[in-house]
Each structure stands twice: as C-alpha cells, then as structure tokens.
C-alpha positions, 0 to 999 in steps of 0.5 A, a space after each residue: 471563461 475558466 478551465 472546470 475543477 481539476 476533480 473532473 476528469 475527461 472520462 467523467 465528461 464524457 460519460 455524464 455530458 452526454 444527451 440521449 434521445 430524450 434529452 436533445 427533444 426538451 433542448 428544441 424545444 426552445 426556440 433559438 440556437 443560442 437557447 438550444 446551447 445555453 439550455 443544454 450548458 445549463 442542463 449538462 453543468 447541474 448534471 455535472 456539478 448538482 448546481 446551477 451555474 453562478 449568475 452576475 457574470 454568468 460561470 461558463 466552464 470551456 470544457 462543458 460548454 466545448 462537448 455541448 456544443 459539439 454535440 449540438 453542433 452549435 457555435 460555443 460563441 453563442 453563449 454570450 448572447 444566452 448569458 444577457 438574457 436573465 429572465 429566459 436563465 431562470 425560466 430554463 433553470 425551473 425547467 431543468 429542475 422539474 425535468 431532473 426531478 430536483 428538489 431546492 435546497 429548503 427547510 425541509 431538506 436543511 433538517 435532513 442534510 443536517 442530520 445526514 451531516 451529523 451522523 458523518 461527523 462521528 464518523 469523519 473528522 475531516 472537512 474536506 471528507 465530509 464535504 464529499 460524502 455531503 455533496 454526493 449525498 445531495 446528488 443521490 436524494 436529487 437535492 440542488 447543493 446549496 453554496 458552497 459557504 453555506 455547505 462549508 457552514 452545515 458542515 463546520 456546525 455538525 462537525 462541532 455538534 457531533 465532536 460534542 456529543 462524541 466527548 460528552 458520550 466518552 466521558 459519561 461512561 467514565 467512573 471517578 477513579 479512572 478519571 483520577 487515573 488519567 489525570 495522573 497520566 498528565 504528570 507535570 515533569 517531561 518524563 510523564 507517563 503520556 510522553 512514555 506512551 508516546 515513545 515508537 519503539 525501540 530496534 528489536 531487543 529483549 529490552 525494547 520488548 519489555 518496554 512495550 510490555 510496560 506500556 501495555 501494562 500502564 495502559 491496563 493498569 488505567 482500567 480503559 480497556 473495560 470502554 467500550 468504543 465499538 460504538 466509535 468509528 476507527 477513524 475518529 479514534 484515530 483522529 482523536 489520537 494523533 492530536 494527542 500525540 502532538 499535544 504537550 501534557 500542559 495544553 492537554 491540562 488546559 482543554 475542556 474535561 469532556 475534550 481531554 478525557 474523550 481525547 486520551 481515551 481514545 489515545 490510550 486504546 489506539 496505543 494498546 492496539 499498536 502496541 500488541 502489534 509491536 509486541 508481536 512483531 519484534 517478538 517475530 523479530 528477536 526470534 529470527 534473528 536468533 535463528 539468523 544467528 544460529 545459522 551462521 554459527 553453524 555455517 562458521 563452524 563447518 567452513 572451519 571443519 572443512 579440512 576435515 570434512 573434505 578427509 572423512 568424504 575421502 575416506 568414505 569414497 575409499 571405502 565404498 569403492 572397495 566395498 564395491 570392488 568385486 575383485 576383492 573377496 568379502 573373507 578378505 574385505 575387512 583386512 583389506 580395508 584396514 590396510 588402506 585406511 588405518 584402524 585408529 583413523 577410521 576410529 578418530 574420524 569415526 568420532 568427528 563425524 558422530 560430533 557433526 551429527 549429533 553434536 552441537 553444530 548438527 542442527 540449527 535448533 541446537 545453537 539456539 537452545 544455547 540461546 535460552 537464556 537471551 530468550 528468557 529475558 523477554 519471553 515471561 513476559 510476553 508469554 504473560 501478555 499475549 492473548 492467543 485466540 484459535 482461528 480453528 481447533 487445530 492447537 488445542 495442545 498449543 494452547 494448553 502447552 503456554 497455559 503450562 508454560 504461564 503456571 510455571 513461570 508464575 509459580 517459578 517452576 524449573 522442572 517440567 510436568 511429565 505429561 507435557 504435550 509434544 504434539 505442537 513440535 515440529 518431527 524435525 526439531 523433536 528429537 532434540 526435544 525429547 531425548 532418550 525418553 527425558 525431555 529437555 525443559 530448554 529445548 522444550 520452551 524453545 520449540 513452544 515459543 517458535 511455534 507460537 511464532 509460526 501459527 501467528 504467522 500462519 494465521 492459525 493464531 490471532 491475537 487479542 486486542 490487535 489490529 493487524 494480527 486479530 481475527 481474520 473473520 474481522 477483515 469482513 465487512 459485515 454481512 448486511 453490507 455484503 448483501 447489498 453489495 454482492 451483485 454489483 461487485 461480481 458484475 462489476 468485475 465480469 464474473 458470476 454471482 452465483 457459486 454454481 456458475 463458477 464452474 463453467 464460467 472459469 473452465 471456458 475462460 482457462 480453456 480459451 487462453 490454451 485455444 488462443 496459445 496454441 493457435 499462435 504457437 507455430 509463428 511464435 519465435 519468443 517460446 519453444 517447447 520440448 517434453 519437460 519444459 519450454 524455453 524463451 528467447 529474447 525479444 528484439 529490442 524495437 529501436 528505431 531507425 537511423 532516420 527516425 533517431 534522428 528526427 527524435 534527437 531533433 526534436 529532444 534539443 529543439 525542446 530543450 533549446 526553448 524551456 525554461 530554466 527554473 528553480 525548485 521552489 520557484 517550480 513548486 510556487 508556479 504550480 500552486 499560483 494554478 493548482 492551489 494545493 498548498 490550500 489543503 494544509 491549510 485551517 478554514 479560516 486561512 483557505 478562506 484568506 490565504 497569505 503569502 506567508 501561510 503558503 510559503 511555509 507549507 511549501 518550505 515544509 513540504 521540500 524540507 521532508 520531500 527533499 530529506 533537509 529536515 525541519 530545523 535546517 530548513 529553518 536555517 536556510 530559509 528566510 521568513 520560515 521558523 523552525 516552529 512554524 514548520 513544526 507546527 504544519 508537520 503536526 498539524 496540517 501535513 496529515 495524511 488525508 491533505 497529502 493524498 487529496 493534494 497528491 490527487 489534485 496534481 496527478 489529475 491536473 497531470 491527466 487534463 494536460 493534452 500532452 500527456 496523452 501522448 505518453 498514457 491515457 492513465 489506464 496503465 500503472 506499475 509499482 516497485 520500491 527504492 531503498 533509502 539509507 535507514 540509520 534510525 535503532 527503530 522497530 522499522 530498521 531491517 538490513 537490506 542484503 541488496 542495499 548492503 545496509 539497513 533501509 527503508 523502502 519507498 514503495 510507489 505507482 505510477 500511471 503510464 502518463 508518468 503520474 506518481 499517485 500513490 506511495 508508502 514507506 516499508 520494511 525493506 525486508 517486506 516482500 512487495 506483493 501485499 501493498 500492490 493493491 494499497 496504491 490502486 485501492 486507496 489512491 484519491 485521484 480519478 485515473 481509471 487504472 485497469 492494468 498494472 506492472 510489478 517486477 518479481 517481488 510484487 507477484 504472488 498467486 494470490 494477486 492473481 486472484 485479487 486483481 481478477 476479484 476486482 475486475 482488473 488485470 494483473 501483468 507481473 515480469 516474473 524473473 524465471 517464467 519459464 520455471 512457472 507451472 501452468 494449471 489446466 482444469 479439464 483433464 479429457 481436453 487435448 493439450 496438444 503440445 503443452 500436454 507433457 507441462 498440464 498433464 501431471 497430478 499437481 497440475 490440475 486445478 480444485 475447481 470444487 475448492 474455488 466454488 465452495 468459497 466463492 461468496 467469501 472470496 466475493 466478500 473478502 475483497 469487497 471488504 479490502 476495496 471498501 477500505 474495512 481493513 488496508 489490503 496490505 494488512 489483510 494480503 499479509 495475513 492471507 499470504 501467511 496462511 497454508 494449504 490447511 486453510 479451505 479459503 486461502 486454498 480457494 485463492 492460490 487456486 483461483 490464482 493459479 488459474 489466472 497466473 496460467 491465463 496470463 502466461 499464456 497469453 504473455 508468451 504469445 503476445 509480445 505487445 503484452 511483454 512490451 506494454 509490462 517493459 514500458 510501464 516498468 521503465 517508467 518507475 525507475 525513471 521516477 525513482 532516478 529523479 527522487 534519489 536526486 530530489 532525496 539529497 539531503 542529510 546523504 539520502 538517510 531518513 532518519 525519521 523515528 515514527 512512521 508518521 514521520 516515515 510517511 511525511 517523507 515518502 508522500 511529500 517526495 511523491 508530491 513534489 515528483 508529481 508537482 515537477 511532471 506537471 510542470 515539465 509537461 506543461 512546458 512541453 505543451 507551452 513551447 510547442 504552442 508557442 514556437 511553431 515547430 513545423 518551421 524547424 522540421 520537428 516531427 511530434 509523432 515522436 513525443 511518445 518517447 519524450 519523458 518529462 523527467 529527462 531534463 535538467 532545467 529544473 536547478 534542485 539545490 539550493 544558492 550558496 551565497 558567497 559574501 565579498 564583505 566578508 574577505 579579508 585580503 
C-alpha cells in the first residue's frame, strides 16, 4: 500500500469518500464483505481521482481504503482477497461507470479534449497548469481521465500546436518595415537596443527617469504598440517575455522567424506596460523626496532660529499680558509697553517674524520652488510621455492645465498665459502661486506637477498604456462572467444577492454584535468605559503551573534527547527522496528520468538564493554544480509557478502529518514582514526608519500548524495592508484558511470589508484599539452604555452608500479572488481613493461596519485576543529562524530585478516549510518510536512544542582545514 498524493487533503477526503444512502444500497448489492469493500474502494477512489485504480498489482491507497472500511465497518485486511479476483474488478468497474454516469476515454471525447486542450494552451503555457485545468475538465464533462503518459502526450501536442498557431497568428500581423525594426533590435555588440530594454531601473533620479523615457521611446519608435495582442491571454505574454529576458540576442537570431518575432512582440509590449509603471512610480518618487527634503530644510532653519523664536514668544507673553493688564489705562498703554520692551527691538523682531511668515522658510512649498530647476531636468519629458486619462470629470482644468504645459515646453515658452487655470491648486499652496494678482510660472509648474502626482495616487487620474495605474473599470472581470458568478459568491460568503436585503441583513448583524457586548460587559475585566472613551487593561498572561512547566520541560529534553542531528542540505535531500519537489524545476523529459545530478543542482541553486549565498559562491562551494548550471535553473526552472506548486506540496505534506494537528488544524493564519538590508541603487531600494537602512521586506503567511505558505517581497516603505490578501487568494496549497492575524500596518477599513466580501474573517491586533471609532447603523436603538461613544454624527453608517454599490462591490472582489487583477494592485488603487469616490465610500462603510463587529466581540472575548496573539507569535518565530537561514552575503539581497527579489523570498519560503516538515516529522518518528509513557512524558503538552525551536538542524556549511597544507 502507499500513502494518496499530497494534493489531497483530509478535508477532501472527508467530503467526497463519503457514501449516502443510495450509495451504501448499490455496495450490498454484492454479495460478500470483501466485495462491499473492494466495490466501495473502487467507487470512492474514481470519485476521488476520476480513474479507476491501476491494476497488476492492484493500487491500494491506505487513506481511502482506511475511511471506506470505516464507514463500512469492514476489516481493511479484505482487500487483498478482492484484489485476486480480476474478473469481478472489471465487472464492478462497468458497474461503477454506468451508476456514475462516466464516459470512456474514446474517439470522440479525444477530438473534444484536444480542442478543450488547445484553447488552454493560448491561454497557459505551463504544463503543470495545463494538466490541471485538463484533469478538471474531464471530471465536469464525467470523462474517466485517460493515463496519465497519454494525458501529458495530449498536453505536450496542443501546447506545440497552440504556441504555433500563436507565433504564426503574431507575425502574420506584422508589416515588412517593423520586421526590419525589430531585427535591428537584435544588434550584434553587447550594447543592443534589447539588453538596454532589458536593464531594471535605476534608484529615483532625474537620470534614470529619463532613461525610462527612452525606452519608452525606443519601444514607440518600433511602431509595436499599433498590435493589437488583446487577443492574447496576459499570462502567455508574459510568459513569452521572460524567455526573452533570458535569451541572449545570438540565440533569439537563431529560433524560428515566426518563434522570434512573436517573442519580441510580446516582450517589447510587456516592457512598455512596466515601463510606464516605472515611469510613474519614480516620477512619485522623485517628487517625495523633493518634498522630504523641503521639509527638512525648513525644519533645520527653524531649530537654528530657535534662539530667536523662543525671544519674540517672549516678547508676545510681555505684551499680551499687559494688554490684558486692567490696571494699566489704554491712554497709557502704549508709553507703558515701550518702556518695557524697546521700540527698535519690538521693530527688529517685527521683521524676523514677517521673515518666518512669508519669508522662504514659512511654507514647505516654497523650499521646493527653489527646487525648480532639479525639477526641470525630468518633468518635460514626462509631462511628454505621460497619458492621462480621467476616471471622472472632476479635472477638466487639470487636464487643460498639462496641455498648456505641453505647448509651452514644445514651443520653448518661458512667460505664462494670463488665463492659466488655478482651480486644480491646492487653497493652502495658492497663495504662493498667485501673488498680488502676478502669477508665479515657477511656482505655478510646481503645483501642476504635484497635483498630477496626488490625482494618480488618488485614483482620479489613470494612466494610459499601464497595468497598475490604468483604469479602475479595468480591474473588473467582465460582466458576463460576473453573471454567472453573482449568486454562488454572495452564497458563498453568507451574504445577500440582492441590494435590497443589504439593508437589513447588515442592520441585524451590527446589531447583534452590541447585543452580544453588552450582555457581557458586567463581567468583563479586559474594557471599562466612562462618557468619552473606554479603557483596556491587560490580560493575564496564561502561564502554566509549576507542575505542568515541569512536565513541558520534560518532555522539550525528552525529545531533543532523541532527534537527529542533521545537515541543511542533508535535510533538504530527505525531504525530496519523499516529496519529489525538485521535480517541478524540472523539463519533462528529465521528470520522466530524473538524475542525482539534475537534483542536486536545483537543490544547490534553491539554498544558494534561500540562504542569500549567491550563484557564483555556490559554485565555489559546492562540488559537482557550475556556476552555469545554476544560472541556467535560475532562468529557466526556478519560475514563479514551480516555487508556488512546490512551496504548496511541502505546506500540504505539512498538513497530512498527524503531529501537526496538535498545533492547528490549518484554518488560522497570519501575515507580517521582515526586513533585509537592500544595498541595490534600484527603483525598490526605500529607507527604512525602523530598519535604520535601505530594505527590502519579505512579506510572508503562515498557517497555525506553522506552514509558511505564502510570501513576496516589497518596499519597505509600502504599507502591509494591500498584499494581505495576495497570500490567501493566490496560494496553491489546499489549507482551508477562514481566519487571519495581521498586526497594525496590515489593517485598513477596507480589508474589513474585503474579508467580509469573501466569506472570511479579518482579526487585526490594532496597536491603540481603544482610540478606534465604532459605528452603529440604527440611530433609535438604545446604546446603553456605549451611547456617549455611537451617539455623534460621524458615527453613524451610510447604509444607503453600501446599497447602491452593492453589485459592484460583489463584482469587485470576484474579480481580485478570480485572479483578473493581483489584489495588491487593486487594494493600492483603492486604498488611494478619497470619500468623492461613491465606490470606495461604499467600502470603508461596509468596513467600518465589520471593524465595529469585531471590536466588539475582540474586547469581549478574550479567546479572540488569545487565538490573534498566538497566530502572530508564530510568524515571528518563523521570521527568527529565516534571519538565521538568510546568513549569507551579511543578510544583504543584493538582487537587481524583482525576479531576482523573488527567487530569494519564495526559496527562503521553501526551505522554512522544507525544514518544519522535517522537524515535525521527527517529532511524530521519536514519539512512535520510544515509547514516552515509560519515561512519564505526558503529550497533551505538545501544543506548546514548535517545530522551529531546536538546533539539530546544522544551517552552515563545513569548513575543511587541509593538514597537508601546514608548514611547521
């Protein structure tokens, strides 16, 4: 017998082996017990699976054949009797068939799956994908999969088919002259146009700005952007483009014409996208720090004026209090107030303070005035290149404002138009702008450029031609889709399909929570309240007893007594001679014939980005691996999709391990970042005030059984909150996540309202709880004694806001949970907008309403504080053990590109999760093996054993000391 494939879980078990009424009548039909159990294995398993079990020797899975004869009450040992008799397998297989409704895999169901086959092909270019939309394709349309070679066979065919027909469609569109243009781009010398394109930017300056514009202009000049590709799925372009990006000029020279051009086409549109994006961001960038710098100018100037300033408050205090001395009479006051405080220094400091009011130092603003000329050198050129588009029309005197711009820098105006619009300035800057009726080109430019900034942040401006900056409607899967979607997602997450229920429903639920609340708040020692605010104290922390310490610390030296000591790499082969995960960076010919040699090199290349040692230093250190083989398996195999699909395997093996139940059955998560040292002069490179350095952050989830499933690198400067819901939505692995754990910087309002869109539940430790405003929605219910903290006007909720936007709100986070648009991308968007918006007000209300829910219930129950504790505890054990596994190069990423970035964050991920499985394997082997009841070890206590907290895993390297090489 083996163990079933990892990409079955216990939950999936459970659920579909399991026989109902109709099911357990056809089993007795037959006559013996031992063909009730083999029937019944045969029927659960093509449930299952969607085959039948291989035959010579008959394929037995324990796990199935286990809940079979469970529910059947038979002995599992009777299988082997039921596996001798082939004739009664094949008469219970057609019997199976016909009672399922299956078809055979036949003729006719070849020509469908073939064509089905194809179609996803244009759409994914990964096998492994493919074979999973294939295999549930046969299961909807009740088709027996075929074997598995022939499966892989269909799929290798269409996948050459549809890359054919994909490159002959793409360069049948192309003229003459643009095939001429993108042979140019192939140059021979190492400074090609194509290895320029392929550069990643520059750290934020007027510079690298430029150089970005250049390449937009080189991509422009190629007339590319006249193709359309909408035709072609994004992820085949992508695809298409990261071989691209590996291939040297020679090798792209050498494929086949419709191969090379479809390749570059698709490259070069990709890089515009990312480009503008780039553009855009560093434009943001550049602007900030102009005003960071601004700011600290002026915050210099005014501690160096603080002599001064500290001399006029004073004389201010003398002359207000004499103003406001009775006994003085006003005849007298102004002779009075000369006496004390002189005439010439009254009139001196008279002068400073003007200085510090309207002088250079009195606004921000005016510092970066100063600044103009730094901001020339790159604002022509972006105000060129930039496409604006208005998602309302709010801007029209924004809009008009950059086409005067754009004239004047084209026809090398100096002086402005006297009609130039001002309405697009902010009240607090215009002053400035317009002084004494003259207005100040400078200044006037400034305030255009950064209010172009603040309406893109804002989401009032998209951007042409851009995938993270483009127009919100965009993020919407299109509303055909949403149709057929609209009812299950609403059921799904428990809420109402129609916008008229809205009301109610979300009025009853808030309402519960305050009825909940205030049921409890007489015994509740965590909250007390007076008129204006409530106040918490600390919970007890739940220590255990000296009795039962000592019983844990038994069993901690009982265990470490008994496990293995053992060496990373050792580690990481052990946990690949079970799981085979090395076979997903693999081609298909090598899965099918694996070497030593192929799995060590990718097991050397996943340590040496895991671990921060690098390609070339691997090589060094590793015998039998070059420097070229690992290159190659960084840019070939280690993609993202095979990191995710091995990442999820390990994280499920994690899962089927009965140990791990003890510490979380998988339904729990939490998310936080780690920050590494980031020396790269790279567009990601941000200055971590915490971190006292530039950083980079490694933005990772775990599951409450210690699974790290999910992480992605970021800007440390990037608020956590839009990427929350990266790793729930977009992880492979099958844990069944319904609660999830962030500190502070992962909570906005509008995660509340995301997690309650997606049927899951939000639980933040929000650092200042206490200061958070709860909401009510009924204004005539009593309140009691949180009456004083709801009964405001900026308490109560919009319902009607929520209603109107209800469908859209539905249809928005279909989109991000269907994968249309990264979450992350769209949260960003969103989390910009302001209250003008009608669908973002429609968000932070239906946020604030689940926020107020769950401050409710987190102050009234203290399992919730607990279980939010816990989960977050976990991750920053995790984190302690990636700074140790991240040792190398002095814990610096030193990665240029953000696939690089990646590589290093989702193989350190995989050697975390690669690690806890093995140590939680090793847990479960010592405790089978050595029999702890005869040394009074008491294993309730393993739910406070981690699988992390040992040091029987040696990290480093050997260093080898050659005696032959002393010399006495």
């Amino acid at each position: 017998m083996k163990p079933l494939r990892y990409k079955y879980t216990h939950e999936q078990l459970v659920s579909v082996v399991h026989f109902n009424e109709k099911d357990i009548e056809t089993i007795k039909q037959c006559r013996s017990q031992y063909n009730h159990l083999g029937f019944a294995y045969q029927l659960a398993f093509v449930q299952l699976t969607n085959r039948f079990p291989k035959e010579q020797p008959f394929e037995v899975f324990d796990d199935i054949l286990t809940f079979v004869s469970v529910q059947l009450n038979i002995p599992s040992k009777l299988i082997h009797t039921y596996e001798k008799r082939q004739p009664t397998i094949n008469e219970h297989r057609e019997k199976i068939r016909n009672y399922l409704g299956l078809q055979r895999f036949g003729e006719a169901e070849l020509t469908k799956i073939e064509k089905f086959i194809f179609e996803e092909a244009c759409r994914l270019e990964q096998t492994a994908a493919l074979q999973v939309k294939t295999e549930q394709y046969l299961k909807e349309q009740g088709i027996l999969n075929p074997s598995e070679d022939t499966l892989k066979r269909l799929i290798g065919k269409q996948r050459e088919e549809a890359k054919r027909y994909i490159f002959r469609k793409i360069s049948q569109g192309l003229s003459k002259e643009l095939l001429e243009k993108l042979d140019t781009l192939l140059g021979d010398s190492q400074q090609s146009d194509l290895n320029f394109l392929k550069k990643p930017p520059g750290r934020p300056s007027p510079s690298a700005l430029l150089d970005l514009i250049k390449k937009i202009d080189l991509i422009i000049s190629t007339d590319i952007l006249k193709i359309d590709l909408s035709w072609l799925n994004n992820n085949f372009q992508r695809s298409l483009t990261r071989y691209a990006e590996h291939q040297t000029t020679s090798k792209l020279r050498r494929l086949n014409p419709d191969q090379r051009y479809a390749i570059l086409v698709c490259f070069l549109t990709q890089v515009h996208q990312d480009t503008v994006d780039q553009m855009v961001d560093m434009y943001d960038k550049l602007i900030n720090r102009i005003y960071n710098h601004a700011q600290i100018d002026m915050d210099n100037n005014h501690k160096a004026q603080q002599k001064k300033i500290r001399e006029s408050l004073s004389t201010f205090k003398d002359v207000a209090e004499l103003i406001l001395d009775d006994s003085v009479d006003d005849a007298v006051l102004r002779k009075e107030l000369f006496q004390r405080i002189g005439k010439d220094k009254l009139t001196n400091q008279i002068e400073e303070v003007n200085v510090w009011l309207t002088g250079k130092y009195s606004h921000v603003f005016n510092i970066v005035k100063q600044r103009f000329s730094y901001i020339r050198q790159f604002s022509p050129a972006f105000i060129k290149h930039i496409n604006l588009i208005p998602e309302g029309n709010e801007n029209s005197t924004l809009f008009r404002s950059v086409d005067i711009l754009q004239e004047m820098n084209d026809q090398n105006k100096r002086k402005l138009l006297e009609d130039v619009p001002l309405d697009f300035i902010h009240k607090k800057i215009r002053p400035f702008v317009e002084v004494n009726g003259n207005i100040d080109k400078a200044a006037w430019e400034c305030a255009l450029l950064i209010a172009i900034r603040d309406e893109i942040k804002a989401g009032n401006l998209s951007v042409k031609q851009s995938k993270c900056f483009g127009r919100f409607d965009d993020f919407f899967i299109p509303e055909k889709k949403w149709n057929e979607l609209r009812e299950a997602f609403f059921m799904r997450a428990k809420l109402p399909v129609r916008a008229n229920e809205v009301e109610a429903f979300l009025t009853q639920r808030l309402n519960r929570a305050f009825d909940r609340f205030l049921e409890l708040l007489p015994e509740n020692s965590y909250v007390t309240m007076d008129e204006n605010t409530w106040y918490l104290s600390a919970d007890s922390i739940d220590k255990l007893d000296s009795e039962s310490e000592k019983h844990l610390l038994l069993l901690k030296d009982w265990l470490s007594q008994h496990m293995r000591e053992v060496k990373l790499p050792d580690l990481l082969i052990e946990v690949d001679n079970e799981l085979k995960i090395t076979r997903h960076f693999m081609s298909i010919s090598q899965q099918e014939n694996p070497s030593v040699g192929d799995i060590c090199a990718i097991l050397a290349t996943i340590l040496a980005h895991g671990c921060n040692i690098g390609p070339y230093t691997m090589s060094q250190i590793t015998d039998g691996v070059s420097y070229n083989r690992i290159k190659h398996i960084t840019d070939w195999m280690l993609t993202v999709e095979a990191q995710r699909v091995a990442l999820a395997q390990v994280v499920n093996a994690i899962s089927r391990l009965d140990i791990t139940q003890a510490w979380g059955v998988g339904k729990t998560s939490s998310s936080d970042g780690q920050r590494f040292a980031f020396k790269r002069k790279v567009l990601q490179q941000t200055y971590s005030t915490k971190f006292n350095d530039f950083a980079l952050e490694f933005y990772s989830f775990v599951a409450d059984n210690y699974a790290p499933f999910y992480s992605i690198p970021i800007e440390c400067t990037d608020r956590d909150a839009p990427y929350v819901l990266d790793g729930l939505l977009y992880n492979e692995c099958d844990l069944p996540l319904e609660e999830h754990y962030t500190d502070t910087h992962g909570y906005t309002e509008n995660n509340f309202a995301a997690f309650a869109m997606l049927g899951r539940s939000f639980s933040p430790r929000i650092r200042g709880l206490h200061k958070q405003r709860i909401y009510r929605i009924e204004k005539n219910k009593d309140y009691k004694a949180l009456s004083p903290l709801v009964n405001r006007s900026d308490r109560t909720i919009h319902i009607n806001w929520i209603c109107d936007q209800w469908d859209r709100l539905g249809h928005f986070y279909a989109s991000l949970e269907s994968g249309h648009v990264t979450a992350s991308t769209a949260m960003k968007r969103l989390n910009g907008y302001t209250v003008k918006n009608h669908f973002y007000r429609a968000n932070r209300e239906l946020g604030r309403i689940i926020k107020t829910e769950y401050i409710l219930q987190y102050m009234s129950d203290k399992s919730l504080r607990q279980r939010t504790r816990r989960g977050l505890l976990k991750g920053e054990q995790i984190h302690a053990l990636a700074r140790d596994l991240n040792y190398g190069k002095r814990r610096r990423i030193n990665s240029r590109d953000l696939q690089e970035q990646r590589n290093s964050c989702s193989c350190l991920n995989l050697i975390l999760a690669c690690i806890i499985y093995w140590q939680a394997k090793e847990i479960n082997k010592v405790i089978m093996e050595n029999y702890p009841e005869n040394s009074s070890i008491d294993l309730s206590f393993m739910e406070h054993i981690s699988p992390i907290a040992w040091d029987n895993v040696v990290l480093y390297g050997e260093y080898v000391l050659n005696p032959n090489l002393v010399k006495l």
